[in-house]
C-alpha positions in Angstrom: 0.0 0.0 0.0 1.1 3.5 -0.3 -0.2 7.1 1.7 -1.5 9.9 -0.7 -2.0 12.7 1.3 -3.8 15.7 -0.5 -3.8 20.1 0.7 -5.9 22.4 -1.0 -4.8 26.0 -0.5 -6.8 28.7 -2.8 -7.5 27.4 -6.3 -5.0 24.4 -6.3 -4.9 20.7 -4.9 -1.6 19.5 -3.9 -1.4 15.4 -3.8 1.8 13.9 -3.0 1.7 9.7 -3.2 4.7 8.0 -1.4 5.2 4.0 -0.2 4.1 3.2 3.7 6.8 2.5 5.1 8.3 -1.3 5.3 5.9 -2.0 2.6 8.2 -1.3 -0.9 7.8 -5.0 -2.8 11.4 -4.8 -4.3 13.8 -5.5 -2.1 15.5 -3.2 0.5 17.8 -0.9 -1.1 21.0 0.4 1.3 20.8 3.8 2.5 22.9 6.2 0.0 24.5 9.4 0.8 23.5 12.2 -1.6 25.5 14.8 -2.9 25.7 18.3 -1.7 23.9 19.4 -4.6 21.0 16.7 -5.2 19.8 17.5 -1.4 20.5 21.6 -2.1 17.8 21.0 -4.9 15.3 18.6 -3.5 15.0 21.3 -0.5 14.9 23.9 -2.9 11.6 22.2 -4.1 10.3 21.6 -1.3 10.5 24.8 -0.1 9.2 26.2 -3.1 5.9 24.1 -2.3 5.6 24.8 0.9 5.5 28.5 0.8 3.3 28.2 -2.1 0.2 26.3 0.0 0.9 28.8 3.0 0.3 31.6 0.8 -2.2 30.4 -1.4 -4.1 29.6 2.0 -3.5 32.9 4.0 -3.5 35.1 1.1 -6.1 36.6 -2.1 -6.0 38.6 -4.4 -6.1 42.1 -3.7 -3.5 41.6 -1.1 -0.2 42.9 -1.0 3.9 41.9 -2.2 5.6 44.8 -1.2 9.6 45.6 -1.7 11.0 47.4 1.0 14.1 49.3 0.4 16.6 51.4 2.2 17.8 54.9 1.3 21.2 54.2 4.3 21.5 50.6 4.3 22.0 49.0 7.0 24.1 46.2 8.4 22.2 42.8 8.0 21.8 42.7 11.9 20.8 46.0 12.1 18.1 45.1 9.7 16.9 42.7 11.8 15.6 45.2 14.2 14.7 47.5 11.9 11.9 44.9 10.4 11.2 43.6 13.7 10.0 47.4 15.1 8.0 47.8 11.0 6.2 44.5 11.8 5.3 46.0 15.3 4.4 49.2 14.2 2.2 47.7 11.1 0.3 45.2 14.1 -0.6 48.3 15.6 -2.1 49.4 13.1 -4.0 46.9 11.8 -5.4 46.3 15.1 -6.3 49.5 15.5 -8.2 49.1 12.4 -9.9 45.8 13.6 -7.7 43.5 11.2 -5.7 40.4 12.1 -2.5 41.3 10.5 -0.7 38.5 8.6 2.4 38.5 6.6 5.2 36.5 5.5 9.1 37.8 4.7 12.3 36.9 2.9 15.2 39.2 3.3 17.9 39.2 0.2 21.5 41.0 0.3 23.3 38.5 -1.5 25.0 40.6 -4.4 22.1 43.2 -4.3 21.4 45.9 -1.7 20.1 44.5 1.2 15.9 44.6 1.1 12.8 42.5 2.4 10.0 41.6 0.5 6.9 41.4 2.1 3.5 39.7 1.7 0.8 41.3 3.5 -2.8 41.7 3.6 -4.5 44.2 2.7 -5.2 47.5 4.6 -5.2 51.3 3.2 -2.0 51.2 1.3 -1.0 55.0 2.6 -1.4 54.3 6.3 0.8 51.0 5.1 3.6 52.9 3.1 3.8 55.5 6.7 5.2 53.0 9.2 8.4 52.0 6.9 10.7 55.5 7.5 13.9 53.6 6.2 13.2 54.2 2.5 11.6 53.2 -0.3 8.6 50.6 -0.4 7.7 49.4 -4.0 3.6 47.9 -3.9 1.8 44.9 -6.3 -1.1 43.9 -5.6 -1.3 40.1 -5.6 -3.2 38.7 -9.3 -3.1 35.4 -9.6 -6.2 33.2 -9.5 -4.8 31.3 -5.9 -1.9 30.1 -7.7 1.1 31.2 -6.2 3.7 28.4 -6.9 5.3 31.5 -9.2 5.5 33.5 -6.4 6.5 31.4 -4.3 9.7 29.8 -6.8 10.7 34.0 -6.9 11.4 34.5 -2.9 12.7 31.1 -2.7 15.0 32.0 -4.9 15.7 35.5 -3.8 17.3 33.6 -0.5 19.0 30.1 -1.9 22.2 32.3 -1.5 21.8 33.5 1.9 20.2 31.0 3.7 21.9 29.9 6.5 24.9 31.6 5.3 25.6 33.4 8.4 23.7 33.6 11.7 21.2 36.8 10.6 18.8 34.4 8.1 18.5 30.7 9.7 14.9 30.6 7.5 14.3 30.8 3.8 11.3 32.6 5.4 9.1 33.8 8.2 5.5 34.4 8.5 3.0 35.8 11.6 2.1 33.7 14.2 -1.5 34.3 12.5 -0.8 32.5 9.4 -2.9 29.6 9.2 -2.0 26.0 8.1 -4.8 24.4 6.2 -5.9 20.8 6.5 -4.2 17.6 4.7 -6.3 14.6 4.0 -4.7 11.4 4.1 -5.6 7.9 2.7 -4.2 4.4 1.8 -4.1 4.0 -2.1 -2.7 0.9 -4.1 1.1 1.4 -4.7 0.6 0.7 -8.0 -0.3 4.9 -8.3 2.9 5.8 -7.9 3.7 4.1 -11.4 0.4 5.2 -13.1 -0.1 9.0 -14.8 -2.3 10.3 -12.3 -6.0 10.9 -12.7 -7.8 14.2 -11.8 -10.7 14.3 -9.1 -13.8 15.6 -10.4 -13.9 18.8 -10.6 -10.3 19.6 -11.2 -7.7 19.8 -13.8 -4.4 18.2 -13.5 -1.1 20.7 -14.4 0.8 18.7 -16.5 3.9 20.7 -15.6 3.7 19.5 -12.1 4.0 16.3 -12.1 7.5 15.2 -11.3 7.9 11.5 -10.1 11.2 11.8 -7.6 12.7 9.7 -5.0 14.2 10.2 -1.8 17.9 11.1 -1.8 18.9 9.0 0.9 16.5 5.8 0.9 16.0 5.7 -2.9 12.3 5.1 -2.4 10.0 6.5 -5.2 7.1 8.9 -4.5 4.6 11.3 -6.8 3.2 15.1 -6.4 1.1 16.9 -8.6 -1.1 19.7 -8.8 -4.4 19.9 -10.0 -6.0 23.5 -11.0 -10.3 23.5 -9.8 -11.9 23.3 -12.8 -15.0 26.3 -12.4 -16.5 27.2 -9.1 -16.2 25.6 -6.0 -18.9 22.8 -5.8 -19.7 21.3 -2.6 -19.7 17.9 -2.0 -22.8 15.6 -1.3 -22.2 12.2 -0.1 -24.4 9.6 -1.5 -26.5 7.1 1.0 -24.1 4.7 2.6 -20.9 4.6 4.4 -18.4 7.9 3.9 -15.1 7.4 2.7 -12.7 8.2 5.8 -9.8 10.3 6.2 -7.0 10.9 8.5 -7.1 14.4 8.9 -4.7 17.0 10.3 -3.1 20.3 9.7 -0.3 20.8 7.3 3.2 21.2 8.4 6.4 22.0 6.4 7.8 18.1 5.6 11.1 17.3 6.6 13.0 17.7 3.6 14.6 14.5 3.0 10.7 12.3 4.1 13.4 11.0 6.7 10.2 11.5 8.8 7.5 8.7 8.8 3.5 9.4 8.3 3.1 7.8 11.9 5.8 9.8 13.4 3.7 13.0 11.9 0.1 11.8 13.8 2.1 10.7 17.0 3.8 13.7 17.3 0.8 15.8 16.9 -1.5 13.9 19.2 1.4 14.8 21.9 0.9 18.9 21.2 -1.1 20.7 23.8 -3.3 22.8 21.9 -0.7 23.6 18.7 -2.2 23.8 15.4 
């Protein structure tokens, strides 16, 4: 059997199809050790995703990618502070308005001058541009139908030189404490999907551009992800007479990078949090 786990964040479904493991037919392959480079891109990917379903589930269009720039720039640990008292000053304000301010950053100084870009919802952009005094802050509005795997690939990028370079950027990014992970259904498939082109639920639209059938760089063992695009409005489901299909259901947390990490590991773990989402 394998596990196919499945997110939808805005307009997109995100199914990733990987063996249970113990239960690959072929027999046991010995644990390699990638290179450098092979990991480097696999995380890169990942990370790519990742930030693409948080944003796709936090944010719409409408909302905000702002470029903050400085006219004296600063040291990179001055920065630091200098984004730490912006995010203060911009909480403030939103609550002040009666808005839950969310946002998610990436800072780049990697053979460019140092500057953060920002995603943010939306509030009156004046009273917005007034709490960064450092500069210059460059505003687009977020356009893109709740598919942000684009946007996502750009600030990704904008740190893959930086990260973890020194001891001021330990994160490819950060985000509020208010951004909100959304829900990943889990079931038990055949393993025989992960050698199959997938199929697209109904109602949806597979991207053939995203499907990409990859192993793990240090067991070897095979898994699947794809994306599939909603095909119209939203329709809501009705279940027919008769016994529901189950699901193991929880909230979606960045993966480990290498799936060194074990779907039961995942539930047990969370069934130990008090009260974490």
């Amino acid at each position: 059997m394998a596990i196919k786990s499945t997110v939808i964040s805005g307009g997109l479904k995100y199914t990733t199809i990987r063996f249970r493991p113990g239960e690959q037919k072929e027999k046991r392959k010995k644990k390699r050790k990638p290179t450098s480079d092979c990991v480097q891109r696999n995380n890169e990917r990942l990370a790519k995703r990742h930030l693409a379903i948080l944003l796709g589930h936090n944010f719409k269009d409408g909302d905000y990618h702002i470029t903050l720039t400085y006219a004296k720039e600063p040291d990179p640990e001055e920065s630091k502070k200098i984004l730490r008292n912006f995010l203060d000053r911009l909480r403030r304000l939103y609550k002040r308005s009666g808005e839950i301010l969310k946002w998610v950053v990436v800072t780049e100084y990697h053979g460019h001058r140092l500057h953060h870009h920002l995603i943010l919802n939306r509030l009156d952009w004046n009273k917005v541009r007034n709490c960064w005094k450092h500069g210059s802050a460059f505003i687009q509005e977020l356009y893109t139908s709740g598919d942000y795997r684009k946007l996502a690939g750009y600030l990704i990028k904008e740190t893959s030189k930086t990260f973890r370079e020194t001891n001021i950027q330990k994160q490819r990014f950060r985000h509020s404490k208010s951004v909100v992970y959304p829900v990943e259904k889990v079931e038990e498939v055949s393993a025989a999907a992960l050698a199959k082109d997938p199929k697209p639920s109904t109602g949806w639209i597979i991207d053939p551009d995203s499907v990409y059938h990859g192993q793990n760089p240090y067991s070897g063992a095979p898994y699947l992800e794809y994306v599939e695009v909603r095909d119209g409005p939203e329709k809501y489901k009705v279940w027919p007479r008769g016994i529901r299909k189950r699901y193991k259901e929880f909230y979606y947390r960045e993966p480990l990078e290498n799936y060194q990490i074990t779907l039961e590991d995942i539930i047990d773990g969370q069934k130990s949090e008090s009260g974490e989402t």
